[in-house]
Structures are given as C-alpha cells and as structure tokens.
VEXDREN-2710 file (C-alpha; in Angstrom, 1 decimal):
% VEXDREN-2710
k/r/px/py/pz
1/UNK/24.7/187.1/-79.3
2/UNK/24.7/186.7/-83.0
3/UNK/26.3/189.9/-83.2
4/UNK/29.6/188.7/-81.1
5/UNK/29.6/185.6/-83.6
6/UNK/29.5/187.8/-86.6
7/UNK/32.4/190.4/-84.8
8/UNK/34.4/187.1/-83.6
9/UNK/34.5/185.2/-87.3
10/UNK/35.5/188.8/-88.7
11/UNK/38.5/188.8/-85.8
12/UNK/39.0/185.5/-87.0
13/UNK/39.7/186.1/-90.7
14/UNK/41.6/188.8/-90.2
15/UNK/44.2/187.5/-87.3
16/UNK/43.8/183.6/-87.2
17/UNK/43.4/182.8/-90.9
18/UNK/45.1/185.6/-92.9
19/UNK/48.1/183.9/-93.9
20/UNK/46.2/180.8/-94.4
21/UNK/45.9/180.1/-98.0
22/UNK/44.2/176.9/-99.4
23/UNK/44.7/176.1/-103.0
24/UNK/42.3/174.6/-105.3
25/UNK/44.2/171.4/-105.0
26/UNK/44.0/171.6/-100.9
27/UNK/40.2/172.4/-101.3
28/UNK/39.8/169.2/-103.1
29/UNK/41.8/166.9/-101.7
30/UNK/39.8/167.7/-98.5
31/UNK/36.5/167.7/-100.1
32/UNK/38.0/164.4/-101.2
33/UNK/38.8/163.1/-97.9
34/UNK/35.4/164.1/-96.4
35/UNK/33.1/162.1/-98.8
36/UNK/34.8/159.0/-98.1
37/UNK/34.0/159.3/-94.7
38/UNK/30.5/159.0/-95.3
39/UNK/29.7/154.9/-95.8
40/UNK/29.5/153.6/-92.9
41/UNK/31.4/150.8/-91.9
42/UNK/28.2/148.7/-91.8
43/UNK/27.9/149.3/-95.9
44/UNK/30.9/149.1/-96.7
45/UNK/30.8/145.3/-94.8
46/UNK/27.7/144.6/-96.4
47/UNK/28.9/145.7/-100.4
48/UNK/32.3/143.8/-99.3
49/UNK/30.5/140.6/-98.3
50/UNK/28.2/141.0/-101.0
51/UNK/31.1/140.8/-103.5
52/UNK/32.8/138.2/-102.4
53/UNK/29.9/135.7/-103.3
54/UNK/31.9/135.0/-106.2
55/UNK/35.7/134.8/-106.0
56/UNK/37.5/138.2/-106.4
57/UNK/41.3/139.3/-105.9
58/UNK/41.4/142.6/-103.9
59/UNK/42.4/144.7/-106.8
60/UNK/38.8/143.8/-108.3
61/UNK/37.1/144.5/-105.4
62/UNK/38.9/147.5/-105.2
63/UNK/37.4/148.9/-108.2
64/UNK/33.8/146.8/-108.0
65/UNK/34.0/149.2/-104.5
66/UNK/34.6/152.3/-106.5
67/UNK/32.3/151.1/-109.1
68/UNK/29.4/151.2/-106.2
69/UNK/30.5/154.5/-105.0
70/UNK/32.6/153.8/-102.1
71/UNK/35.7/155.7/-101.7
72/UNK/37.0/155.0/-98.8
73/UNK/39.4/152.7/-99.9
74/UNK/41.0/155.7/-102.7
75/UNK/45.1/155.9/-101.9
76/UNK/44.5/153.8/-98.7
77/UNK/43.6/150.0/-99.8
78/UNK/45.7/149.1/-96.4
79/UNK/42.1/149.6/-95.1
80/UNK/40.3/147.4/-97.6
81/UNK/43.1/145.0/-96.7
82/UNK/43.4/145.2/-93.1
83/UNK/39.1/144.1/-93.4
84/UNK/39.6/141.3/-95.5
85/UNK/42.5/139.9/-93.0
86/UNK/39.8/140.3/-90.1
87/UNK/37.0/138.6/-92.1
88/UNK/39.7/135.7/-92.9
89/UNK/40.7/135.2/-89.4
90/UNK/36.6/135.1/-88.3
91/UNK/36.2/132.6/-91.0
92/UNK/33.9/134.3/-93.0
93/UNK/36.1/134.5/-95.9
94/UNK/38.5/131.8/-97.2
95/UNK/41.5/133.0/-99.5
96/UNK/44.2/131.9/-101.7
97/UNK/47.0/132.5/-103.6
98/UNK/47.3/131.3/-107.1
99/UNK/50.4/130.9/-108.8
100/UNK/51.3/134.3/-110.7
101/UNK/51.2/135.4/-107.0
102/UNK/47.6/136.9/-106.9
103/UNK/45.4/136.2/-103.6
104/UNK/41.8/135.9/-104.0
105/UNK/38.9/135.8/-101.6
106/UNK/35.5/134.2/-101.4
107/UNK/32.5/133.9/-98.8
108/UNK/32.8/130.8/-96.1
109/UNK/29.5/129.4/-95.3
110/UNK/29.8/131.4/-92.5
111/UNK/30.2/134.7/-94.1
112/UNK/27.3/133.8/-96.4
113/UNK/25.2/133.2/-93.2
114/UNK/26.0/136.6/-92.0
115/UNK/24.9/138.4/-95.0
116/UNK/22.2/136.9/-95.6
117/UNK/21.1/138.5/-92.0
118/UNK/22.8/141.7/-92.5
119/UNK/20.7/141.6/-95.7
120/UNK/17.2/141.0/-94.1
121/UNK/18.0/143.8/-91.5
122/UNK/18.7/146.1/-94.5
123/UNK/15.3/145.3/-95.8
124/UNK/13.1/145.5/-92.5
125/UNK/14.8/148.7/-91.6
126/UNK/13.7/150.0/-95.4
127/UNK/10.1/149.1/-95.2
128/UNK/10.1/150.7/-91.9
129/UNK/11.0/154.4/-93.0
130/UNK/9.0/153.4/-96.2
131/UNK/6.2/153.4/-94.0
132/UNK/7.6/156.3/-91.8
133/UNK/7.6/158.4/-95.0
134/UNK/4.0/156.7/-96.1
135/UNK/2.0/156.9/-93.0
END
C-alpha cells in the first residue's frame, strides 16, 4: 500500500504539479495565512474582552492584538471590526466617537460579567490538564 502512495505522489509531481511553481513570497504569504488560523475564536474573544477593560480605539487594539500574538486580524481588520459591531449590538461593549472622528470601545457591565466567567472557565480547564499532566 505504501508503495502505491510513494508511486502516486511521484505521478503527482511529475504531471499535476510540474508547472506549478511557488515563490518564496507565495510560500510565505501562505505560511502566513496558516498561523493566523490558529487562535481560536474563543481567545481571540477572551484577549478582545480583556482589552477593552480600559477604553481603546480599534487601531490600538489592533496592535495590543498583534502585541499578544494574534494575527488574525493582519490585512483583514474588517474581521476585528465586524466582532466589535456584534459585541456592540449584544451590549457588551459601549462605543463612541470623539471629535477628530476616532471611535473607541469599552466593556458594558455586561461584557465585564462575561469575562469574568469566560475567565474562570480558562482557569478550571488549566488546573485540570495541570493535573492531567501531574497525576
């Protein structure tokens, strides 16, 4: 069997993929685009929510976001955006707009609520594979 995988990625090469050239640049930009898939939504939530304690315009959280590690957001803020509006209209964030035309964001009481679950679930599920890794 592993044979006919061997022969078949060989036929592969030589008839599917030989005029298919990547450039260094290509290689990257989908290396790129592959690690900032990797937060999951649920952390990207929780660092979002976690920012917003204190008032912050999106450009800031753009980079406090990068700052953490979180890319998803790189060449696509309409993402990071498109959150915040759905956060706003739950009313877990409140927003305005000041007057050199900058909108900032900031925690609701309800939003603050929320985290401060999401952020005890975050700690019982570490003690628990603590304890997995432990025992």
């Amino acid at each position: 069997m592993e044979d006919r995988l061997k022969n078949l990625k060989k036929a592969m090469n030589k008839r599917t993929f030989a005029d298919l050239n990547f450039s260094e640049q290509h290689q990257k930009a989908i290396r790129k685009k592959i690690t900032q898939q990797e937060e999951s939504d649920e952390d990207i939530l929780l660092a979002v929510m976690q920012l917003l304690v204190q008032e912050k315009t999106g450009h800031e959280l753009t980079g406090l976001l990068r700052g953490r590690g979180i890319q998803k957001f790189e060449n696509n803020e309409g993402f990071l955006y498109t959150l915040l509006h759905r956060l706003e209209q739950s009313g877990c964030i409140h927003t305005k707009w000041d007057d050199s035309g900058a909108k900032y964001y900031w925690l609701q009481d309800k939003g603050r609520k929320l985290l401060s679950k999401a952020e005890q679930k975050r700690t019982k599920q570490r003690l628990v594979f603590k304890e997995l890794l432990e025992g």
